[in-house]
C-alpha positions as CSV (number, residue, x, y, z in Angstrom):
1,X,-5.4,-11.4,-11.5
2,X,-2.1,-9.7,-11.4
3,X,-1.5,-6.8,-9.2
4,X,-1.3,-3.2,-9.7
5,X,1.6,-1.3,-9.1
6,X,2.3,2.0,-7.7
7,X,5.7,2.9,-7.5
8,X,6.0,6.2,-4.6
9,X,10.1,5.9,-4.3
10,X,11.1,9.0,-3.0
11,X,7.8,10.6,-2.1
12,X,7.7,10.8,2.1
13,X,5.2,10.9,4.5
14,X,1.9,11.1,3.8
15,X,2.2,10.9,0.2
16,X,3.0,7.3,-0.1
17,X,-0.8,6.4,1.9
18,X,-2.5,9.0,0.2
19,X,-1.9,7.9,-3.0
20,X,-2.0,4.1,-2.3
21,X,-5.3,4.8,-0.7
22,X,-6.2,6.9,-4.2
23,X,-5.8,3.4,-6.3
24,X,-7.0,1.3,-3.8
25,X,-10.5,3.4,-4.0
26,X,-10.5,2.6,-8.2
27,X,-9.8,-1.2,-7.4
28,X,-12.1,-3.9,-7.3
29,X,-12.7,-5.3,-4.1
30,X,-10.1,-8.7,-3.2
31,X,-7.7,-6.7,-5.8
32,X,-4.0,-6.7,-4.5
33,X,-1.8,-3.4,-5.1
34,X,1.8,-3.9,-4.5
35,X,3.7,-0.4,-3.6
36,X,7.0,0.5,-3.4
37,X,8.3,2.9,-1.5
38,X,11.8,4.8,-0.1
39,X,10.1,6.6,3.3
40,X,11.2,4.4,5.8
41,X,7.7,6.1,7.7
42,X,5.9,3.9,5.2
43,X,6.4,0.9,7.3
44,X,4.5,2.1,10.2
45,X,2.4,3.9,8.2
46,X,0.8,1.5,5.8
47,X,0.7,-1.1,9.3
48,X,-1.5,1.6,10.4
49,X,-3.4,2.6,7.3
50,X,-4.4,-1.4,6.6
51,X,-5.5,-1.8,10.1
52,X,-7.8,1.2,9.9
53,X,-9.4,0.8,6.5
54,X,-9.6,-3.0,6.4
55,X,-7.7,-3.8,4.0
56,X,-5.2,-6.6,4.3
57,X,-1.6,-6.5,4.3
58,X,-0.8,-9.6,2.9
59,X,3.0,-8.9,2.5
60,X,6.1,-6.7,3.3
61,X,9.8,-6.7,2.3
62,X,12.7,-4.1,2.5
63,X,15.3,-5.0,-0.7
64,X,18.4,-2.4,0.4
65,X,15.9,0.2,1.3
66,X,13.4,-0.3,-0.9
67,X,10.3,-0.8,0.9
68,X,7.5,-3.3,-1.0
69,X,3.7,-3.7,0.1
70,X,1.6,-5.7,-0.9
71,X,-2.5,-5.1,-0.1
72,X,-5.0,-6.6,-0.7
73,X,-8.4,-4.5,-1.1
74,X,-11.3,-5.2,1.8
75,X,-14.5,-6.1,0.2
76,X,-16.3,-2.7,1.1
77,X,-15.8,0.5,1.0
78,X,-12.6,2.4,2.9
């Protein structure tokens, strides 16, 4: 399965979770989303947003300020 990409560079705080959170809702559940993002917020706030929903943050990386997540989606709803 590849993962579905949502690309929020230069959108800041909250619209980067919101909208992550809007595709995650349309994936099937163990699906991965990868999102990349500018808001240096982001960081904290998809830590926080994985930890509360349940899904799983499998991966993070900052390439010269470009922010990429990658989550994977829990197996009920969030």
């Amino acid at each position: 399965m590849t993962d579905t990409v949502l690309d929020v560079r230069g959108l800041s705080c909250p619209l980067p979770v919101l909208k992550a959170n809007r595709v995650l809702r349309g994936l099937p559940a163990g699906a991965r989303l990868r999102v990349l993002a500018t808001d240096r917020a982001s960081v904290t706030d998809f830590q926080v947003f994985c930890r509360e929903t349940g899904h799983a943050l499998v991966s993070f990386a900052d390439e010269n300020g470009i922010f990429s997540f990658t989550i994977k989606r829990c197996t009920q709803d969030a």
